[in-house]
C-alpha positions in Angstrom: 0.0 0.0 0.0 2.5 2.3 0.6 4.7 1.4 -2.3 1.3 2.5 -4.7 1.3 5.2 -2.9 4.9 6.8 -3.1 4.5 5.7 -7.2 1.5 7.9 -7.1 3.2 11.0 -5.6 6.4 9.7 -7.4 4.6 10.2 -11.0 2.6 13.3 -9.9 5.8 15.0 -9.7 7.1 13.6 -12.9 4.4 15.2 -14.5 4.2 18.8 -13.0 8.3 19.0 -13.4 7.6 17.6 -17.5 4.6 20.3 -17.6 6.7 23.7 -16.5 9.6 22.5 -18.6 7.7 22.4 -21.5 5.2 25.3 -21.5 2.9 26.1 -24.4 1.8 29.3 -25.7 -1.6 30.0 -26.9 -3.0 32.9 -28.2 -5.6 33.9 -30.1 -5.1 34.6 -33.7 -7.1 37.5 -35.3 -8.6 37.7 -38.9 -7.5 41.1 -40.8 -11.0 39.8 -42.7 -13.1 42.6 -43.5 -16.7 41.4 -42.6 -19.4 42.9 -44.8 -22.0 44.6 -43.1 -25.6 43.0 -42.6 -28.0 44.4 -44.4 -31.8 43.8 -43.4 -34.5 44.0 -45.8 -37.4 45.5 -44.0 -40.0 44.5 -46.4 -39.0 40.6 -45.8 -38.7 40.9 -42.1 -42.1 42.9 -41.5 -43.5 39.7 -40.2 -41.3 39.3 -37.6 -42.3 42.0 -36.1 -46.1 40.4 -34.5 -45.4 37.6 -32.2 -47.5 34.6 -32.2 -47.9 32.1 -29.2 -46.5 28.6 -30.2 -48.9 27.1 -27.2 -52.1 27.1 -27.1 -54.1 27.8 -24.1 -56.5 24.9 -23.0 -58.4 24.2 -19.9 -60.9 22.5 -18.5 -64.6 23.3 -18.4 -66.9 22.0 -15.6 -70.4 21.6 -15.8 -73.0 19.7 -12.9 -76.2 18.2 -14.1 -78.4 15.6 -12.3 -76.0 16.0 -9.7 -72.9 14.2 -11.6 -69.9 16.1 -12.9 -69.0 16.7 -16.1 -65.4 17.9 -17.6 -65.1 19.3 -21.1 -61.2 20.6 -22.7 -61.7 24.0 -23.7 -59.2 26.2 -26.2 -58.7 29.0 -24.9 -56.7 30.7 -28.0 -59.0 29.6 -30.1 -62.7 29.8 -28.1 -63.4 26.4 -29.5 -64.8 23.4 -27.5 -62.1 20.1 -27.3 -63.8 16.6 -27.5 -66.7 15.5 -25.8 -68.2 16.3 -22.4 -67.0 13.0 -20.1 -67.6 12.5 -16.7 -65.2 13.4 -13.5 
């Protein structure tokens, strides 16, 4: 155990005295590119301009008749009715 152990610390230090011997630049290299500029086109991008919900809005409706309850999906976005009435 305590062999495996001086091997560990033994190659540990291997490595960090190999690592600060050798040390590496890096740097970031810049493009002397001249990037045209962007140039919008209003009349194509005029819709972009409303946003739309991607969700709808749906709930649940309740009604009570005869003394049962009844459940019915309703969409909200749209004021339509979802499926059937079923009962809770």
């Amino acid at each position: 155990m305590k062999v495996k152990s001086k091997r560990i610390i033994l190659s540990l230090a291997i490595l960090i005295v190999t690592l600060s011997a050798f040390p590496i630049d890096v740097s970031a290299q810049t493009s002397k590119q001249q990037l045209s500029p962007i140039t919008i086109n209003v009349q194509e991008n005029s819709e972009l301009r409303d946003a739309y919900p991607n969700a709808h809005a749906i709930g649940w409706r309740y009604k009570s008749e005869n003394g049962k309850v009844y459940r019915r999906q309703y969409n909200y976005s749209r004021q339509k009715w979802i499926g059937e009435w079923e009962l809770c």
